[in-house]
N, CA, C and O atoms as a MOPAC input file, in Angstrom:
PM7 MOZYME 1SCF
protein

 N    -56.51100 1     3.20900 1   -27.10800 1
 C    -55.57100 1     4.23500 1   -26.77900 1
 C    -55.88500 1     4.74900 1   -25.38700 1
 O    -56.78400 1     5.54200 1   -25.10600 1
 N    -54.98500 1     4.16600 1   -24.52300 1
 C    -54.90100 1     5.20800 1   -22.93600 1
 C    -55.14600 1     6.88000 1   -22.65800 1
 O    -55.67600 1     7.80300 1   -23.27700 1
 N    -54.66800 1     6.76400 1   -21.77500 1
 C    -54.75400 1     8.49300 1   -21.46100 1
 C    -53.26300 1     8.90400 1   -21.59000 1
 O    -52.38600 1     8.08200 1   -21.32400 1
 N    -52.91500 1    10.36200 1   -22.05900 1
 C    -51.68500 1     9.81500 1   -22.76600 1
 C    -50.76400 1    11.06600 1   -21.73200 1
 O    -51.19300 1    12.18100 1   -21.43300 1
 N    -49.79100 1    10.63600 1   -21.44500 1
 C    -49.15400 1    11.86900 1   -20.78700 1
 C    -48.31000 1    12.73200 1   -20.96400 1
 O    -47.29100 1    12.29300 1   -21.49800 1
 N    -48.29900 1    14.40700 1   -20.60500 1
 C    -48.83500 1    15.32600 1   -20.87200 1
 C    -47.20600 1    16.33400 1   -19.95200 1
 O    -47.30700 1    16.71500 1   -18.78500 1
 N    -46.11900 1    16.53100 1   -20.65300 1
 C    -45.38400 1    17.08600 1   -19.96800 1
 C    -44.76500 1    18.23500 1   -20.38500 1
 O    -44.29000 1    18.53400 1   -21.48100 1
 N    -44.89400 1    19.27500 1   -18.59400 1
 C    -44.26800 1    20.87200 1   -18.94700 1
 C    -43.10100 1    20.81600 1   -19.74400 1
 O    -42.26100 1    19.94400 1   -19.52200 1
 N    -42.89100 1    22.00500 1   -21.03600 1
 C    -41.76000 1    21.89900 1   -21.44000 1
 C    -40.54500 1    21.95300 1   -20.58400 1
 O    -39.43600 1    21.53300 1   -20.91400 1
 N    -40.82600 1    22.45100 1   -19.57300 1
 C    -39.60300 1    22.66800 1   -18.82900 1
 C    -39.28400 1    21.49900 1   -18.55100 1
 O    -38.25500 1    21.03500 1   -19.04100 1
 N    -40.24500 1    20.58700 1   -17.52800 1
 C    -39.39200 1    19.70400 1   -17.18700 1
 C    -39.09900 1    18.90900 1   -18.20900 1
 O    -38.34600 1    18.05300 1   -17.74300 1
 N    -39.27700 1    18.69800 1   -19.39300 1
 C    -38.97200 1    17.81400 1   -20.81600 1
 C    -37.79200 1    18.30100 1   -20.62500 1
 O    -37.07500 1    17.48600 1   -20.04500 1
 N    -37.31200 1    19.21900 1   -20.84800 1
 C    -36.02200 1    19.94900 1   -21.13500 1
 C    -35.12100 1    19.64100 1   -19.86600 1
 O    -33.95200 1    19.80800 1   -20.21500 1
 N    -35.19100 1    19.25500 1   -18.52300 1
 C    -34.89500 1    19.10300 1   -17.65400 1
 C    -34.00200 1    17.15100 1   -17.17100 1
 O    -32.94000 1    16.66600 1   -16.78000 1
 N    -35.35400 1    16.76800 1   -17.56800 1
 C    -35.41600 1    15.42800 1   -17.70300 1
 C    -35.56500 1    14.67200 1   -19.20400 1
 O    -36.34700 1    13.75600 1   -19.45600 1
 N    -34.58000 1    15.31800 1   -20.15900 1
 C    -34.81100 1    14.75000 1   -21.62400 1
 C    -34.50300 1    13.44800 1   -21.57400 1
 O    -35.35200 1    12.78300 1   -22.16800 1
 N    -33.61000 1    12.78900 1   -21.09400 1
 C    -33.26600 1    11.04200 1   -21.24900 1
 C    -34.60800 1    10.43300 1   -20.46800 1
 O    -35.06100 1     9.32100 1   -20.74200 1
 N    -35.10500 1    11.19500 1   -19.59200 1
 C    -36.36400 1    10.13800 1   -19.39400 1
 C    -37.40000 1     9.83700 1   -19.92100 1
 O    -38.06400 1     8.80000 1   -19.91300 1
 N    -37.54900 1    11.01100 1   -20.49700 1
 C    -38.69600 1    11.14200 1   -21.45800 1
 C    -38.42800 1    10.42300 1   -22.63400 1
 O    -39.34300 1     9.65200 1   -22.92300 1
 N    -36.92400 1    10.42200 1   -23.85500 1
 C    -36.54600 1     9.81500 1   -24.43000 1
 C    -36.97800 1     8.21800 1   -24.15300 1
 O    -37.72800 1     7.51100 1   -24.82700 1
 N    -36.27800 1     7.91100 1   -22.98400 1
 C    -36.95300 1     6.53000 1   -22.79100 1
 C    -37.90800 1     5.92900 1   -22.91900 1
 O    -38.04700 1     4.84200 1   -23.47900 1
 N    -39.12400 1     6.96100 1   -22.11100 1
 C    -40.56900 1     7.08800 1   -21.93900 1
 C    -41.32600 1     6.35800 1   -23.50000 1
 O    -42.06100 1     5.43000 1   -23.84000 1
 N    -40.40200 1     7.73600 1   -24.19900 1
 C    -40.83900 1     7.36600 1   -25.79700 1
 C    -40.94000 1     6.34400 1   -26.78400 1
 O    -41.43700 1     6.35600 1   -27.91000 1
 N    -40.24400 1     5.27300 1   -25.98700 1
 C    -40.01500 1     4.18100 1   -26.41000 1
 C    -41.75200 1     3.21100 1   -26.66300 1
 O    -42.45500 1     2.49400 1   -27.37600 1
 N    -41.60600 1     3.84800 1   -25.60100 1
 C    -43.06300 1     2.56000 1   -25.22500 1
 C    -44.64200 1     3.34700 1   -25.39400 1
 O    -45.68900 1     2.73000 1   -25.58800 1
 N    -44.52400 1     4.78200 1   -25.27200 1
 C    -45.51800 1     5.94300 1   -25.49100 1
 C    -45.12000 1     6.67800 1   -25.75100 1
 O    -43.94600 1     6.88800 1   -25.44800 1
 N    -46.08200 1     7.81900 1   -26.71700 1
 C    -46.15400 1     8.87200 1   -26.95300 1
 C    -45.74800 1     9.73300 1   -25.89300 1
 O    -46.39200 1     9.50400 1   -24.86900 1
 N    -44.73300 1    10.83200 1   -25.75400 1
 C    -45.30200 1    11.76500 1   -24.93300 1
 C    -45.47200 1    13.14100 1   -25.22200 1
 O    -44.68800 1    13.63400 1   -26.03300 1
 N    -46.42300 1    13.91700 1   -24.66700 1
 C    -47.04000 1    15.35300 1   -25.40500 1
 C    -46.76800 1    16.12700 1   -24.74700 1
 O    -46.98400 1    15.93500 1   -23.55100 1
 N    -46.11500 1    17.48600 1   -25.20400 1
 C    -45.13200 1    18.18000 1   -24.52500 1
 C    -45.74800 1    19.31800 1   -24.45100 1
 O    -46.14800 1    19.67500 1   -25.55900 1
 N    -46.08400 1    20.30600 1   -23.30000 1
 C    -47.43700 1    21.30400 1   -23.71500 1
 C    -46.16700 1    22.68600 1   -22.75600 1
 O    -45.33000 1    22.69600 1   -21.85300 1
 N    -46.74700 1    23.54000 1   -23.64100 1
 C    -46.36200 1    25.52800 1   -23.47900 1
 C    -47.49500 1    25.85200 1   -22.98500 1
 O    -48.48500 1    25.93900 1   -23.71200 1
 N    -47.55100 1    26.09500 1   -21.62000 1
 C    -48.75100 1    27.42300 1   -21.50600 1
 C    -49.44100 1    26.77500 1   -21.42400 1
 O    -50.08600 1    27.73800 1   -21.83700 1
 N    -50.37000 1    25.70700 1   -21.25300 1
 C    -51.41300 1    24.83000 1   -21.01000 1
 C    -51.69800 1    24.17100 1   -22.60100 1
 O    -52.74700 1    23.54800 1   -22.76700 1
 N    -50.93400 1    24.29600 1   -23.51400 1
 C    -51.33000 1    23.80000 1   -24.67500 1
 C    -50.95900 1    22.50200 1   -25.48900 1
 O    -51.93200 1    22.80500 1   -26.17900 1
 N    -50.59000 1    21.60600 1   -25.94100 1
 C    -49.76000 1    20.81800 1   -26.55400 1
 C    -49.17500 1    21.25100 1   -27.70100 1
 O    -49.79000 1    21.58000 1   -28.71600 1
 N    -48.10500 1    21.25700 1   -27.56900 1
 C    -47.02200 1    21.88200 1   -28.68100 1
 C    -46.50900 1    21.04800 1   -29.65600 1
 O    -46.33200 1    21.32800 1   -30.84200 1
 N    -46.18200 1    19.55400 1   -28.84300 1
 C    -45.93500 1    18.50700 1   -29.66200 1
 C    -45.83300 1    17.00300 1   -29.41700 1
 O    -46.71600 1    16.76600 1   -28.59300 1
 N    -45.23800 1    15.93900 1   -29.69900 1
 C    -45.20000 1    15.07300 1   -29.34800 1
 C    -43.65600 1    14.71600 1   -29.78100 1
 O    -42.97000 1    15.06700 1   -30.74200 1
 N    -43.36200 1    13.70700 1   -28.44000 1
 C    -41.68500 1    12.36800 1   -28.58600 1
 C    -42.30300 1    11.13400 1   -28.75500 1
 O    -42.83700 1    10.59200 1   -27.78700 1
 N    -42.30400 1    10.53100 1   -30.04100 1
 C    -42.20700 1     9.09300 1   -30.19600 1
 C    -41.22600 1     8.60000 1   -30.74100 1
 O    -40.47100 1     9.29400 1   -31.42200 1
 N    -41.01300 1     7.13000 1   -30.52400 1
 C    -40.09200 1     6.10300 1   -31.16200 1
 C    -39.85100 1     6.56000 1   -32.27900 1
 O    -40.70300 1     7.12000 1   -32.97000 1
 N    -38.58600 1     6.37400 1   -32.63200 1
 C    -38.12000 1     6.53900 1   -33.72300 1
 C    -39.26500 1     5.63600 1   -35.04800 1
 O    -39.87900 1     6.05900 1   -36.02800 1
 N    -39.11400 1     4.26900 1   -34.43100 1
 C    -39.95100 1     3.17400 1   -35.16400 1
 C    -41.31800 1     3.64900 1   -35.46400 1
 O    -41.87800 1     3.33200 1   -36.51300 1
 N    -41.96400 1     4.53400 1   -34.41300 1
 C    -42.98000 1     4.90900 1   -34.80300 1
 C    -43.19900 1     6.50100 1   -35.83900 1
 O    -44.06700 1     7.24400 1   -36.29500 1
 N    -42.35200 1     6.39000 1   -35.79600 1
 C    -42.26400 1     7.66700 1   -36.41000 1
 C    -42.12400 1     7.13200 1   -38.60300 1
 O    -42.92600 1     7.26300 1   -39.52800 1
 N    -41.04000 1     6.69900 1   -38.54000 1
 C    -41.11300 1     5.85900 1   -39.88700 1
 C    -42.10300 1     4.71700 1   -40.23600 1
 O    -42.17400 1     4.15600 1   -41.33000 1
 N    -42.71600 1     4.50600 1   -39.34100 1
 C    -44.44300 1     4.23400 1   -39.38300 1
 C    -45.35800 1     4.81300 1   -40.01400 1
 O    -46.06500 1     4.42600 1   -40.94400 1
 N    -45.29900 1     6.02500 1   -39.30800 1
 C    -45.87900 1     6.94000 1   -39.66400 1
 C    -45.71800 1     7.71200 1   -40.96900 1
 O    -46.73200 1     8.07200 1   -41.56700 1
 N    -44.38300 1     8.01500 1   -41.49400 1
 C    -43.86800 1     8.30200 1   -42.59500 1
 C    -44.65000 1     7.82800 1   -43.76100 1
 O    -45.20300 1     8.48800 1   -44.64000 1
 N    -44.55600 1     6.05700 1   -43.51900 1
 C    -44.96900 1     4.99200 1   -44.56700 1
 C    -46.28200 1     5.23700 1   -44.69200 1
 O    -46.71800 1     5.31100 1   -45.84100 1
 N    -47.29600 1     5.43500 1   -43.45200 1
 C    -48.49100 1     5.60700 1   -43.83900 1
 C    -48.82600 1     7.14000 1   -44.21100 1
 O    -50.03100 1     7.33000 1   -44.37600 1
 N    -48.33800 1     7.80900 1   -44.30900 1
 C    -48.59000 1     9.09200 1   -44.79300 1
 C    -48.11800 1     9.27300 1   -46.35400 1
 O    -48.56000 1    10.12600 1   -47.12400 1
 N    -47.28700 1     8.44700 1   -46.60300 1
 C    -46.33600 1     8.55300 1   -48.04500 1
 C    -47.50900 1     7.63200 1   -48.94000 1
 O    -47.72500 1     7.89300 1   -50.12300 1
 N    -48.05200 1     6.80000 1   -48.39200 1
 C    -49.70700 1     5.72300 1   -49.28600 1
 C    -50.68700 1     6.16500 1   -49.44800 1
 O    -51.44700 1     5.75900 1   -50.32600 1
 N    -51.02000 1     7.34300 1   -48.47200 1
 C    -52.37000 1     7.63200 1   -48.40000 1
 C    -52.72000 1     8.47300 1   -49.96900 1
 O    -51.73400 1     9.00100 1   -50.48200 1
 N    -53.62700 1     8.56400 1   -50.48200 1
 C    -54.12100 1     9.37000 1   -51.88100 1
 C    -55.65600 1     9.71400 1   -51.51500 1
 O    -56.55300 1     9.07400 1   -50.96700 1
 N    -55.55700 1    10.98600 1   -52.05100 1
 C    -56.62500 1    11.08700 1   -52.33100 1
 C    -57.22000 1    11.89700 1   -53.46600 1
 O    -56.37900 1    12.00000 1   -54.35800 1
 N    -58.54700 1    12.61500 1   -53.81700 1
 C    -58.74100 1    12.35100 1   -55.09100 1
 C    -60.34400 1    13.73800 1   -55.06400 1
 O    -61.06100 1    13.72900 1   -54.06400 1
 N    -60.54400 1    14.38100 1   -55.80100 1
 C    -61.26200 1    15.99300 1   -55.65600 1
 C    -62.51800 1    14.95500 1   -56.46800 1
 O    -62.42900 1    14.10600 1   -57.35500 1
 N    -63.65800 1    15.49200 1   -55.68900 1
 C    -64.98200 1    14.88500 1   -56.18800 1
 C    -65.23200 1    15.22600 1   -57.30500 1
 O    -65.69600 1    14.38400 1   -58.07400 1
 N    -65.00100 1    16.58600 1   -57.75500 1
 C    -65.07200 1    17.24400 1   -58.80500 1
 C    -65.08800 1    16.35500 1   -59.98000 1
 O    -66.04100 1    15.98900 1   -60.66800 1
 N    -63.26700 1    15.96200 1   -60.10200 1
 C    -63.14400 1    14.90600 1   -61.27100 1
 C    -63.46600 1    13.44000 1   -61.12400 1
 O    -62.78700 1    12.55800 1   -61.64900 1
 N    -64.42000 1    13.24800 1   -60.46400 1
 C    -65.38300 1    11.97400 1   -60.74500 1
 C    -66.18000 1    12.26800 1   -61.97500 1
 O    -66.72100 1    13.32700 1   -62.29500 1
 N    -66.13800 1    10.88100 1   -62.73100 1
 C    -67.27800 1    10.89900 1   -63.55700 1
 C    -68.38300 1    10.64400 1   -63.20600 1
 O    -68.57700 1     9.67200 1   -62.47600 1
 N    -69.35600 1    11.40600 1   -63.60600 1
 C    -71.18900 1    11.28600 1   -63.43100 1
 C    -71.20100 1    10.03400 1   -63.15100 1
 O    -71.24300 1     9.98300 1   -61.92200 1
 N    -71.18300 1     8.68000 1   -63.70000 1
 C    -71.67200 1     7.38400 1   -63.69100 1
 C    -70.46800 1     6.94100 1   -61.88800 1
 O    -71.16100 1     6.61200 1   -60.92500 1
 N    -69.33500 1     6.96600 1   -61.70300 1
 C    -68.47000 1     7.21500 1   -60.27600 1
 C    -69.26500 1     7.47300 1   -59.23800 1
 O    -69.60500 1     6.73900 1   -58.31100 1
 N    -69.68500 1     9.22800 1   -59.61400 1
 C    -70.00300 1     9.82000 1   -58.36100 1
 C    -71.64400 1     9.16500 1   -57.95900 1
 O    -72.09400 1     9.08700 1   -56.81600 1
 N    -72.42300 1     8.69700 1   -59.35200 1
 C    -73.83900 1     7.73500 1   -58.46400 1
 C    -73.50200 1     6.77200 1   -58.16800 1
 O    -74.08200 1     6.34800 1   -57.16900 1
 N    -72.75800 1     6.12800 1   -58.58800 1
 C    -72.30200 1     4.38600 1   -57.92700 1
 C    -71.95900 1     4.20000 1   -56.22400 1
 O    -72.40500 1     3.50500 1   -55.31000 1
 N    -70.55100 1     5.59100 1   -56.43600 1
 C    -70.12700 1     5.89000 1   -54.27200 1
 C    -71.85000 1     6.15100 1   -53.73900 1
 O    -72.33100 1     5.64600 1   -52.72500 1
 N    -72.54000 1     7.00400 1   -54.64500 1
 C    -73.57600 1     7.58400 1   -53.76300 1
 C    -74.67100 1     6.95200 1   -53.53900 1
 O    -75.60500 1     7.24300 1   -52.79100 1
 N    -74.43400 1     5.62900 1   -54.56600 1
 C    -75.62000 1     4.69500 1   -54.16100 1
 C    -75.20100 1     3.49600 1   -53.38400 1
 O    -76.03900 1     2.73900 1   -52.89400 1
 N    -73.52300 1     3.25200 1   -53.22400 1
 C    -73.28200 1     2.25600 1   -52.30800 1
 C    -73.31900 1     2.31900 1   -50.87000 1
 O    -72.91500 1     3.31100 1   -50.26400 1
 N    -73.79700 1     1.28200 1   -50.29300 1
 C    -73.49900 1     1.14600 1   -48.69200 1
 C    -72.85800 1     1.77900 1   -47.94400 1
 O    -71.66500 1     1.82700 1   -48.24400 1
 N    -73.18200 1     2.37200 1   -46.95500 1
 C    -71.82300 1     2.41400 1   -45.87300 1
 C    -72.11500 1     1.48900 1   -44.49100 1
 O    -72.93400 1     1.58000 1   -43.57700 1
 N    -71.01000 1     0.54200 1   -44.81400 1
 C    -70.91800 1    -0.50700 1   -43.62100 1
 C    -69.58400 1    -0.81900 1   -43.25000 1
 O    -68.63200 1    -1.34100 1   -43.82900 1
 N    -69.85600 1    -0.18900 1   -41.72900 1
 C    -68.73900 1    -0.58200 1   -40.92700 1
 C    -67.52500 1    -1.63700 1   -41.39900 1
 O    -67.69400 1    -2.42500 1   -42.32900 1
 N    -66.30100 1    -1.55000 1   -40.64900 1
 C    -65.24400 1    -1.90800 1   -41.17800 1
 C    -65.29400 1    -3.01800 1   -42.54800 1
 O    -65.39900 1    -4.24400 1   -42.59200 1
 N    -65.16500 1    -1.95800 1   -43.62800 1
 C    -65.04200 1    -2.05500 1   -44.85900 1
 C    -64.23100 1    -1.34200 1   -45.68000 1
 O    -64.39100 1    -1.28600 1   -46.89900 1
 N    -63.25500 1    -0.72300 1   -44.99800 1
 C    -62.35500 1     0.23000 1   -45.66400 1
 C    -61.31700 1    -0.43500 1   -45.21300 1
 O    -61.19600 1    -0.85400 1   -44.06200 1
 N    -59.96500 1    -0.63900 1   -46.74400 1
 C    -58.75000 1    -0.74500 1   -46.72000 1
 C    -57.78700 1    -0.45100 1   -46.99800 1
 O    -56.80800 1    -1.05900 1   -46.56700 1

């Protein structure tokens, strides 16, 4: 991931079809006041994003069973091994 660029709302609001464009190919982050407020991406990336947010699960340690929670705590952690 590059360095990603970083534009006054005003001129967003000024120059919206370029930025639109922009969005095509990058992110761009739209900042108030020195802050980032938000981001314009692709549509495509956006229902990307959707999909991977709509899969993700997760799950409260709590309701692990005793025999669960020593098995995670006695297995490995090695690099890219998560899928």
């Amino acid at each position: 991931m590059g360095a990603e660029r970083v534009v006054p709302a005003a001129e967003f609001t000024r120059n919206f079809g370029r930025y639109q464009t922009l969005a095509q190919q990058e992110a761009v982050a739209v900042s108030s006041r020195g802050r980032i407020t938000g981001y314009v991406i692709a549509a495509a990336e956006y229902a990307a994003f959707k999909r991977f947010k709509g899969s993700r699960r997760s799950f409260a340690a709590v309701n692990l069973t005793e025999e669960a929670a020593s098995a995670i705590t006695a297995s490995p952690m090695t690099r890219g091994t998560i899928t």
